[in-house]
C-alpha positions as CSV (number, residue, x, y, z in Angstrom):
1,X,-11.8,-5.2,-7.9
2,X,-10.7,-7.0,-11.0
3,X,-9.8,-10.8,-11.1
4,X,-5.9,-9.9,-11.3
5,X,-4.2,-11.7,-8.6
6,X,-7.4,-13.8,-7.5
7,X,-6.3,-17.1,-5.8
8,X,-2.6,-16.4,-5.3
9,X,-2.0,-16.9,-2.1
10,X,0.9,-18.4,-0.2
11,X,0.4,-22.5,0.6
12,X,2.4,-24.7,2.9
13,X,3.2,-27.0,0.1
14,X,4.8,-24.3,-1.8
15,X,7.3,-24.2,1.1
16,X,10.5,-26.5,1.1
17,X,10.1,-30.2,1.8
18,X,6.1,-29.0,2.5
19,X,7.1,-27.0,5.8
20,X,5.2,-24.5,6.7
21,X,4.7,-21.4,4.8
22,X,7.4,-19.0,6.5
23,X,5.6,-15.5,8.0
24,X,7.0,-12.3,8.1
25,X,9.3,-12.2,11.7
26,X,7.7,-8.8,13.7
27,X,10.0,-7.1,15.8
28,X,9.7,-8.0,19.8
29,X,9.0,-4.0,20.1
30,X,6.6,-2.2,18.4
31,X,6.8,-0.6,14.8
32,X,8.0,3.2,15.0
33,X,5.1,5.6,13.5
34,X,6.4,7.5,10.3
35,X,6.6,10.8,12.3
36,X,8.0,9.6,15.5
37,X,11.2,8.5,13.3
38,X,14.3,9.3,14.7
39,X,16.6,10.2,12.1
40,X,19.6,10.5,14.0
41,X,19.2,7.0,15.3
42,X,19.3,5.6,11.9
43,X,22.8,4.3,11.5
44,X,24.9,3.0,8.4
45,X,27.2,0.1,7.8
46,X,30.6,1.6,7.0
47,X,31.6,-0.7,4.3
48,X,30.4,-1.8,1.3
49,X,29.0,-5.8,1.4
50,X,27.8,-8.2,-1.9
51,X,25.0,-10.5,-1.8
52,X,24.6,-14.0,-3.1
53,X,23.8,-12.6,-7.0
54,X,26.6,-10.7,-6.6
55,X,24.5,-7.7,-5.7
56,X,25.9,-4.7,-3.0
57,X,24.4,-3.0,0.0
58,X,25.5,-1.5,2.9
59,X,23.6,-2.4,6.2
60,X,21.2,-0.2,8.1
61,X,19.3,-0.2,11.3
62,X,17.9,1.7,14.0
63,X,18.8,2.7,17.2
64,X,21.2,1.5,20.3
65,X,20.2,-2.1,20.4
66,X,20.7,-2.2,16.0
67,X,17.1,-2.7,15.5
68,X,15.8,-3.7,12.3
69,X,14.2,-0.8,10.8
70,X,10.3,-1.3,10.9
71,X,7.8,2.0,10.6
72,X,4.2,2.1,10.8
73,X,2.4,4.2,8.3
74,X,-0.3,4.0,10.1
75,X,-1.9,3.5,13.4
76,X,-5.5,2.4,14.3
77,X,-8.0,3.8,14.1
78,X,-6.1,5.8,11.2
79,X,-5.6,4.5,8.2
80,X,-3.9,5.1,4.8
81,X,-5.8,4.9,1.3
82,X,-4.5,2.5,-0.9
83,X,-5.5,4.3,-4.8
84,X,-4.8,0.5,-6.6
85,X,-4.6,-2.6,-6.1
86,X,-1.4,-4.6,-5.4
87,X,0.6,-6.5,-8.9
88,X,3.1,-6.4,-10.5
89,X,4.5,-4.1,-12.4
90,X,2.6,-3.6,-16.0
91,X,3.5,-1.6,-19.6
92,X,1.0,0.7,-21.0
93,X,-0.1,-2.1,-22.8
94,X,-0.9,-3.8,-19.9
95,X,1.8,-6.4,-20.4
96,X,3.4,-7.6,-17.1
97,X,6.5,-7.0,-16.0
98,X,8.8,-9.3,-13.8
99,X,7.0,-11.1,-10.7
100,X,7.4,-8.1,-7.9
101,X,4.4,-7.3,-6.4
102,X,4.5,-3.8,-4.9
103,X,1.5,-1.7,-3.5
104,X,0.7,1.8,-3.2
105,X,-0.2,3.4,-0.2
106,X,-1.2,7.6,0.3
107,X,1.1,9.6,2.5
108,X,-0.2,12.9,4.3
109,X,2.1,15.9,3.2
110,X,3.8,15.9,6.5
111,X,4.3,12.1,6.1
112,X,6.3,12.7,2.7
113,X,8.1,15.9,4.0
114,X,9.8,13.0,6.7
115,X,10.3,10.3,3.8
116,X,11.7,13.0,1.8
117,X,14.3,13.7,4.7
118,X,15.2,10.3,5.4
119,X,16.0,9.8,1.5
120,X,18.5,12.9,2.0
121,X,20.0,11.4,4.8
122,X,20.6,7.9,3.0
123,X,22.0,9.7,-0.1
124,X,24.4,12.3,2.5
125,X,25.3,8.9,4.9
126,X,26.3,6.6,1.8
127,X,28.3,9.4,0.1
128,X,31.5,8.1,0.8
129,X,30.8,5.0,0.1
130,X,30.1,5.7,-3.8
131,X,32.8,4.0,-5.5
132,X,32.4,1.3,-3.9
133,X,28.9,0.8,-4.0
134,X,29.6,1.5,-8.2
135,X,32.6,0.7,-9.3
136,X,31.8,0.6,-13.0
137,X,30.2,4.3,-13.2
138,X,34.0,4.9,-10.7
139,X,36.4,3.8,-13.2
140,X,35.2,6.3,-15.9
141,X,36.6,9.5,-14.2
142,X,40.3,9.9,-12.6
143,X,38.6,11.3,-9.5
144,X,35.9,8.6,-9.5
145,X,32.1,8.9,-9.1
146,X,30.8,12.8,-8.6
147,X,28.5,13.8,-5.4
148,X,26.2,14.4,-8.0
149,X,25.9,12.1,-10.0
150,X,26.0,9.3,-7.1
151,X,22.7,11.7,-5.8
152,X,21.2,10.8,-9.2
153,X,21.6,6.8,-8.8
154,X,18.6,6.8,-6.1
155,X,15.3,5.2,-7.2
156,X,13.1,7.0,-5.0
157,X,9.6,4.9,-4.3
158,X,7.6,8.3,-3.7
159,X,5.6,9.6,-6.1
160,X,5.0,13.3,-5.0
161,X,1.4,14.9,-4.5
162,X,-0.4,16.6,-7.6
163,X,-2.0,19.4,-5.8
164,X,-3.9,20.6,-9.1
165,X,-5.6,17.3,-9.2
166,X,-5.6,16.9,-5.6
167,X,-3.8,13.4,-5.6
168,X,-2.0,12.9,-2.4
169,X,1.8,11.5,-2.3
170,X,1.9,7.8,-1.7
171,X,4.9,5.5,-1.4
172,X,5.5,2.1,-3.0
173,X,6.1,-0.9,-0.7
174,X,6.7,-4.4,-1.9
175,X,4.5,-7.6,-1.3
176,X,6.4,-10.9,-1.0
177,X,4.1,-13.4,-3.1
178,X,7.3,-16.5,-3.0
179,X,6.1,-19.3,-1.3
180,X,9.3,-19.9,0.0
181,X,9.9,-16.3,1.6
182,X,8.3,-14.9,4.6
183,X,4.8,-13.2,3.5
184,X,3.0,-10.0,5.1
185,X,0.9,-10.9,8.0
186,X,-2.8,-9.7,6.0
187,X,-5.7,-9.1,8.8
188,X,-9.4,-8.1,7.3
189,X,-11.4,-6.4,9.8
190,X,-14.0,-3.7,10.2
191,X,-13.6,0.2,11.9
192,X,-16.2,0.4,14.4
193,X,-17.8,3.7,15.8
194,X,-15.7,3.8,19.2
195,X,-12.6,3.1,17.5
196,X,-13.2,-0.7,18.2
197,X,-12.7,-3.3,15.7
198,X,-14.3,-6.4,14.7
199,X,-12.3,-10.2,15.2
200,X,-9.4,-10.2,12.7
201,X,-9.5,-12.7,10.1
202,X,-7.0,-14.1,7.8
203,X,-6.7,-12.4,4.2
204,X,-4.3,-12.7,1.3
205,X,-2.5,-10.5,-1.4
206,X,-5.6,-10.8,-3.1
207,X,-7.9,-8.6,-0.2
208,X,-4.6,-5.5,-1.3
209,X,-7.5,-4.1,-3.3
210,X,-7.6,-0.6,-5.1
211,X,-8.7,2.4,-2.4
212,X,-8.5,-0.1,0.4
213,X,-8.1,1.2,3.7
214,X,-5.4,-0.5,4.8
215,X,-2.9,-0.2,8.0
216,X,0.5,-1.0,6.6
217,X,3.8,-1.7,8.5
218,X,7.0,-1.6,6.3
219,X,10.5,-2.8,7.0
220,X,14.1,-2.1,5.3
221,X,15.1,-5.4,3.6
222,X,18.2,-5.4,5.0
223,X,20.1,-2.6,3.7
224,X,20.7,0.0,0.9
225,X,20.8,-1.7,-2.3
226,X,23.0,-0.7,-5.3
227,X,22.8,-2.2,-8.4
228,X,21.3,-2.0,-11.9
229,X,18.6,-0.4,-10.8
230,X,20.7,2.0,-9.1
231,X,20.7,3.1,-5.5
232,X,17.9,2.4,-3.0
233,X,15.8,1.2,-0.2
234,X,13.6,-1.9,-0.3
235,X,10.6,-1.2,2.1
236,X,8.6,-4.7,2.0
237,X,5.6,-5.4,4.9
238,X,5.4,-7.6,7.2
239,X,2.1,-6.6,8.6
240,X,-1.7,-5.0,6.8
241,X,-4.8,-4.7,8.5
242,X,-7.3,-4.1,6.1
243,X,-10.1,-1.9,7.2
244,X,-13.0,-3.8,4.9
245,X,-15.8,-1.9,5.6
246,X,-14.0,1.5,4.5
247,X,-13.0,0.5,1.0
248,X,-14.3,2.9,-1.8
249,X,-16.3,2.0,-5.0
250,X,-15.4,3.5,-8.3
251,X,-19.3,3.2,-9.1
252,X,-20.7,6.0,-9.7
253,X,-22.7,7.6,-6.2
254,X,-26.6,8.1,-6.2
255,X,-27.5,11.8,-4.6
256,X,-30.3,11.1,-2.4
257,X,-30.1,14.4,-1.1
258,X,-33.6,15.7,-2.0
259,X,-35.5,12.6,-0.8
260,X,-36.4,11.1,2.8
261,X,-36.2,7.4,2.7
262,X,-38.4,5.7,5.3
263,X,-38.1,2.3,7.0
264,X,-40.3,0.4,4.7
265,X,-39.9,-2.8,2.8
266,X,-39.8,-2.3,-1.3
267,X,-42.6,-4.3,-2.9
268,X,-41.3,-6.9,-5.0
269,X,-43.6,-5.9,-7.9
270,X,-44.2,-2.9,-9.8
271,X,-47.4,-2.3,-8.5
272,X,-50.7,-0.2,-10.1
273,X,-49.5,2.0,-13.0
274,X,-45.7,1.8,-12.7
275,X,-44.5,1.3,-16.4
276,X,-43.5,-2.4,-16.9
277,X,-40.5,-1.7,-19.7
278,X,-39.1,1.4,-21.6
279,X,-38.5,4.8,-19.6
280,X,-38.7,4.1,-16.1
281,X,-39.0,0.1,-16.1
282,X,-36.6,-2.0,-13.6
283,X,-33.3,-2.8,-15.1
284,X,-32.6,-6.3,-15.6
285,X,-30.6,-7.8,-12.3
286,X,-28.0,-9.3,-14.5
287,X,-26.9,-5.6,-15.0
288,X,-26.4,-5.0,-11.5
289,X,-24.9,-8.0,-10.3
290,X,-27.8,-9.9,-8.4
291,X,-30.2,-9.2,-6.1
292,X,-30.2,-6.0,-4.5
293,X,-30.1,-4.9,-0.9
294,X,-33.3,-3.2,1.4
295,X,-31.7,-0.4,2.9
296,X,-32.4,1.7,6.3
297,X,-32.7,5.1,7.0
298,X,-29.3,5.2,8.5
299,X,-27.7,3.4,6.0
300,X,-29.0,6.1,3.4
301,X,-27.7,8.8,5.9
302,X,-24.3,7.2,6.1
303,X,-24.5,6.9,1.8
304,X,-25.1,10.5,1.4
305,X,-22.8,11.8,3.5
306,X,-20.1,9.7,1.7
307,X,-21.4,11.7,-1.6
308,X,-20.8,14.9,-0.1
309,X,-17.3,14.0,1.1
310,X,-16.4,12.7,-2.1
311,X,-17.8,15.8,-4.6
312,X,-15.3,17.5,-6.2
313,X,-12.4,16.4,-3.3
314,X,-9.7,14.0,-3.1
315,X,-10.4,10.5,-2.1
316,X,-11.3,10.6,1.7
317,X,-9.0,9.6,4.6
């Protein structure tokens, strides 16, 4: 993982009059999965309301009670991939772009079939709300905004799959890195066999690290937003385990395949005839980091099976 975002993290004295930083507020009932979401129970505010900039939404929940709307993508012991690391937004240049930290997180195809569906169903439920919800784009045609073109407005956070490079779909969600707002509950822990789990531990925005696996929950920032940016739903979490023993490397894997390693501590020097520099000699430490590690038989098991899952296929889930 790079050094971009290293040591920014939320502190108390960033908070007003040096309270306590404020936390994400969970729900008293659990999160909803992704595919146990109701869509019929979502339900719509049915007028148009503005914000303190001056910004309009319309209000949304779920469910009898009006619940805030709150969806796990995720549920232990699954997990979703996260394919890079959380930031702001950047040009090609690499220049950065606002302060809005948003992450990435993989959706299975029946995952962005649902989001795909509730999308519709916000477009088809706001419809005849349009004008209001734009009144500039309204007053340019007699008969106000088209169906159409109010269908275009929506700033979708899904990026669909690319099944001939065998990238997955993933959805944009956005991190809350201001002090003075409520920030994601981060957990780091490790996946056991057993499906147990190690102690939690706090993390940061900092452990949101490329091809994490990470257990997100998401809720609606509360409403449908219209605005510049045109029509949409702000997804931010409140809640990320991260999985830290299942993160991927982008280093390059060793097949061990054709060797049997035993249980057998490495010598620490060359020994009788091994060549001492040129082909074949030890690489300097400094190019691998530090000290290396002495590694078990199962440990090399474990390390080539990871190689098979990951030649020629899509990052593992």
């Amino acid at each position: 993982m790079s050094t971009f975002g290293k040591g920014l993290k939320h502190k108390a004295a960033g908070a007003p009059n040096g309270a306590a930083e404020p936390t994400a507020k969970l729900s008293k009932r659990a999160p909803i999965p992704l595919m146990d979401l109701d869509l019929e129970k979502i339900k719509f505010g049915d007028k148009v309301e503005t914000g303190k900039q001056g910004d309009k939404f319309v209000r949304c929940t779920y469910g009898p009670d009006d619940q805030r709307l709150e969806i796990a993508l995720a549920k232990l012991p699954n997990y979703c991939r996260a394919p890079f690391e959380a930031g702001p937004p950047k040009t090609a240049d690499g220049a950065q772009l606002g302060n809005q930290w948003s992450y990435s997180v993989e959706l299975t195809p029946e995952q962005y079939d649902k989001w795909v569906a509730f999308e519709a169903l916000v477009v088809s439920k706001l419809q005849p709300l349009r004008n209001d919800l734009f009144p500039a784009d309204a007053k340019k045609k007699k008969s106000g905004m088209t169906e159409e073109a109010f269908a275009d407005k929506y700033n979708s956070k899904l990026t669909p799959p690319n099944v001939e490079k065998g990238y997955p779909a993933n959805l944009r969600i956005h991190i809350e890195t201001d002090p003075e707002r409520p920030a994601p509950k981060i957990q780091l822990m490790h996946l056991l066999d057993g499906n147990k789990c190690t102690r939690p531990k706090a993390g940061s925005v900092s452990d949101l690290a490329a091809k994490a696996a990470v257990v997100p929950v998401i809720a609606l920032v509360r409403g449908v937003y219209a605005g510049q940016t045109g029509l949409g739903c702000k997804f931010a979490a409140t809640a990320i385990d991260v999985l830290t023993n299942l993160q991927l490397s982008n280093a390059p894997a060793v097949d061990y395949s054709g060797v049997e390693f035993v249980d057998e501590e490495t010598p620490d020097s060359a020994g009788a005839g091994a060549p001492a520099s040129g082909a074949g000699a030890a690489q300097d430490e400094d190019d691998w980091g530090g000290e290396g590690e002495v590694y078990t038989q199962e440990q090399m098991d474990a390390s080539n099976a990871l190689y098979a899952s990951m030649d020629g296929a899509a990052l593992p889930r």
